[in-house]
C-alpha positions in Angstrom: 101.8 109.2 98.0 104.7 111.7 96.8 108.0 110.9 96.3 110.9 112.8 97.6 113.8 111.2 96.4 117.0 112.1 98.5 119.5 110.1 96.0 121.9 111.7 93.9 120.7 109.3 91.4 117.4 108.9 90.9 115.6 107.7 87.4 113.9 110.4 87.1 114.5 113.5 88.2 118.9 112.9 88.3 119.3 114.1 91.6 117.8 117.5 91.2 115.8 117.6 94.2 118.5 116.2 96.6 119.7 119.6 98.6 117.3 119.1 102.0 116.0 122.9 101.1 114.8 121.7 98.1 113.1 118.5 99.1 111.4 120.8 101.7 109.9 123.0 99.2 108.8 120.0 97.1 107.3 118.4 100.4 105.0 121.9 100.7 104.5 121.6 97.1 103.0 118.1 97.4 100.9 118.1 100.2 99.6 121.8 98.8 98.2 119.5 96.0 96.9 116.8 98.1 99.0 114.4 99.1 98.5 112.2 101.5 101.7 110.4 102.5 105.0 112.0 101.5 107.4 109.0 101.2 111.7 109.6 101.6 114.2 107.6 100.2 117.7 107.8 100.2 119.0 104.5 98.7 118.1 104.2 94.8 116.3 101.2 93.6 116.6 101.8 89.8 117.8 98.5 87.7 121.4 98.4 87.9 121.5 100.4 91.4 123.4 98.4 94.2 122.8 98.1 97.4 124.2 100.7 100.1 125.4 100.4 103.6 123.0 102.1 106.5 125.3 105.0 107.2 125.2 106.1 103.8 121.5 106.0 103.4 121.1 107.5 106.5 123.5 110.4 106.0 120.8 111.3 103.5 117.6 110.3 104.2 118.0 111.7 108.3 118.6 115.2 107.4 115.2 115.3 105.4 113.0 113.4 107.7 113.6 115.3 110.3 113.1 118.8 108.8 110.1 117.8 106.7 108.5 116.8 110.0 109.7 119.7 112.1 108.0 121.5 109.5 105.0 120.0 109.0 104.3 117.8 112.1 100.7 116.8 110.8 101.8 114.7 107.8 101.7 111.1 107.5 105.3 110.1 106.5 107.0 107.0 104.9 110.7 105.7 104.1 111.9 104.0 101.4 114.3 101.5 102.9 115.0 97.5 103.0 117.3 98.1 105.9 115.5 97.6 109.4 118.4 99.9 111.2 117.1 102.7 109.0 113.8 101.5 109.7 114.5 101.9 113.3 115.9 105.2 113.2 113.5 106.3 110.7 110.3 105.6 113.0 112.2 107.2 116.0 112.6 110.3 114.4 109.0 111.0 113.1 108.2 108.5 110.3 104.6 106.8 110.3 105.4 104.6 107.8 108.1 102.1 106.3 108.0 101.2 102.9 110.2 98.4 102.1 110.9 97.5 98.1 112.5 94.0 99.0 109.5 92.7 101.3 112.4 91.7 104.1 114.2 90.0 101.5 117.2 92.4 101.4 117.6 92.4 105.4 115.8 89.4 106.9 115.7 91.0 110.1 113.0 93.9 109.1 109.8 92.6 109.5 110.5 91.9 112.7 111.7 94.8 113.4 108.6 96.4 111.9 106.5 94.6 114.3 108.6 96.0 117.7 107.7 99.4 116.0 103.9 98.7 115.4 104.3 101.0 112.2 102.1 100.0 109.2 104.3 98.0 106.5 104.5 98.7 102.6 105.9 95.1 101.5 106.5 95.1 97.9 107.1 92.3 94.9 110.6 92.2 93.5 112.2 89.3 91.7 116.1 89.3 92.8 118.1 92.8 93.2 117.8 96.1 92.4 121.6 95.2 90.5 120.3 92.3 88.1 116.8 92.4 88.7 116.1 93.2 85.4 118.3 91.0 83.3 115.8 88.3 81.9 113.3 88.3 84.2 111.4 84.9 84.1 107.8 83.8 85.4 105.5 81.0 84.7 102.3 83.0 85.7 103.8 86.3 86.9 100.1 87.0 88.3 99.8 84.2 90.5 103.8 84.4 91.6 103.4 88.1 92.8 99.8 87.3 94.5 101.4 84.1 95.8 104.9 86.0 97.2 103.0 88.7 98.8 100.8 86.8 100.3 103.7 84.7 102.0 105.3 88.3 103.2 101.7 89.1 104.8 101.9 85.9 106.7 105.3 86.8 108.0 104.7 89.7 109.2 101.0 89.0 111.0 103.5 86.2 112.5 106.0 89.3 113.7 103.1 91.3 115.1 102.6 93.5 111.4 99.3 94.2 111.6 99.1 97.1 109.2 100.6 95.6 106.0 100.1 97.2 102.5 100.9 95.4 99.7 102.7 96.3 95.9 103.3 94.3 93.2 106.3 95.9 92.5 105.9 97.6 88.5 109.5 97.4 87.1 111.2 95.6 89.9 112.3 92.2 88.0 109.9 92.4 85.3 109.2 92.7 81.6 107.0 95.2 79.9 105.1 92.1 79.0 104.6 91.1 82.4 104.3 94.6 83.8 100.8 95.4 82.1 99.7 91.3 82.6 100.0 92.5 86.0 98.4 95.7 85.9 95.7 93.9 83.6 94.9 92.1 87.3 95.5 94.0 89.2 92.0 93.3 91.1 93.1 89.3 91.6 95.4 90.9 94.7 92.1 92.1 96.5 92.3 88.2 97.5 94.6 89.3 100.2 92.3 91.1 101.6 95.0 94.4 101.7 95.3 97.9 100.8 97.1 97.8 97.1 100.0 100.2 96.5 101.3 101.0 93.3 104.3 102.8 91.6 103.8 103.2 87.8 105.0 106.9 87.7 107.0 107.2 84.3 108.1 103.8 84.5 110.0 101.9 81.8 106.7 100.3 81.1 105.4 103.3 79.7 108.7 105.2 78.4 109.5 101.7 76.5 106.1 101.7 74.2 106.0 105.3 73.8 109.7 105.6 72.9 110.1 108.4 75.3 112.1 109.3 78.3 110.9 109.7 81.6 110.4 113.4 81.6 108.2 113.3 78.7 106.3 110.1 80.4 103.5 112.0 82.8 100.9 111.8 79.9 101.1 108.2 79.9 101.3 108.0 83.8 98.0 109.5 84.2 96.8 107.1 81.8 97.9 103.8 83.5 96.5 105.1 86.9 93.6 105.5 85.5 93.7 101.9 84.9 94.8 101.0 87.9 92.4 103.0 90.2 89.3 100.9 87.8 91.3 97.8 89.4 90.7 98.8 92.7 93.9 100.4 93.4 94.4 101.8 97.5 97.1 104.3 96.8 99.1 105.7 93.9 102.8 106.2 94.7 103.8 109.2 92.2 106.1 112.1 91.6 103.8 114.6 90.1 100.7 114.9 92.5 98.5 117.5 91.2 97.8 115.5 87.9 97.4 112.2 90.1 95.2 113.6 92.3 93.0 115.1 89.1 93.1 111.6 87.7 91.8 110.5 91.8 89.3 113.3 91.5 87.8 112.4 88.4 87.8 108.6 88.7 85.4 109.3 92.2 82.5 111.2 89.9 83.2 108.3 87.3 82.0 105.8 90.3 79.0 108.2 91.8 
């Protein structure tokens, strides 16, 4: 999955790729090297970010969505959103997928909505908000929580009529480095929900903070920790650089022949 962040304020690349002409060259960039789900967002979710109001994040997540899949009309597309009226709209002009970072916490009428769409469902972990998330972050068994939360949000939406769900434990999103790699060290225990496993790792704080590096300089390490995760069992790899993700993919399937 490739990200195309339309925020003028995203963690990594600053808002560089927000102009609509240039997130449609880096969609034909991406799916040139083999991705397989291009995923929009237009609301950031970096710590400290606050929440914005549907007209906002529509104002610049629309625009993109609907050129991207004028232009290419064959590719499966997500959004990035934890509001169900950008869900709505989303779906209605082209998306395949919603990919919500709160898990219908944010806007408790989303997975419900999701379920009058019939659209699959990313549902990821996050302790608290985007604004404080990260400020002391606390967990008995962080493993068993996140297993335990999503599998809560999975029973939700098969209750709403969800019956594609995805799940993601949410790297970064109200949690330590510490409990970052626990996670990532079991990753496999979330096969129990018998789901497809997303994950967003791609130069994350969790690899930026051990290394002493910034997130530009952070792809080396990226490759390294999907690596790890795909030996878990990982389903998909959300990422902003796909050609070295999908040589890490590549290499990882004639490691398991």
């Amino acid at each position: 999955m490739g990200i195309l962040n339309a925020t003028p304020d995203s963690f990594y690349n600053k808002g560089r790729e927000s102009e609509v002409v240039q997130l449609l060259r880096k969609a034909a960039q991406m799916l040139e090297e083999g991705a397989a789900i291009l995923d929009i967002g237009g609301a950031s979710t970096k710590p400290g970010s606050k929440i914005i109001d549907v007209e906002t994040e529509w104002a610049r997540v629309g625009p993109v969505l609907e050129m991207v899949r004028a232009k290419f009309p064959d590719a499966w597309l997500s959004v990035d959103t934890y509001n169900a009226v950008t869900a709505k709209r989303a779906v209605e002009a082209g998306a395949d997928i919603i990919n919500d970072v709160s898990g219908g916490h944010i806007d408790a009428g989303m997975i419900a909505q999701v379920g009058k769409l019939q659209v699959p469902y990313i549902a990821m972990h996050m302790q608290g908000l985007p604004e404080h998330m990260q400020v002391n972050p606390q967990y008995d068994d962080v493993v068993q929580e996140v297993c335990n939360h999503l599998r809560d949000i999975c029973d939700v939406a098969k209750e709403n009529g969800v019956h594609d769900i995805i799940v993601d434990p949410g790297f970064g999103f109200g949690k330590t480095v510490e409990h970052n790699y626990s996670l990532l060290k079991n990753l496999h225990v979330l096969k129990l929900l018998g789901k497809p496993i997303l994950v967003g790792l791609s130069r994350k704080s969790m690899i930026c903070k051990p290394l002493q590096i910034p997130a530009e300089a952070a792809l080396n390490g990226t490759t390294a920790l999907h690596m790890l995760a795909l030996q878990q069992g990982v389903n998909l790899l959300r990422v902003h650089d796909v050609k070295e993700a999908m040589e890490a993919v590549t290499l990882f399937r004639y490691y398991c022949q």
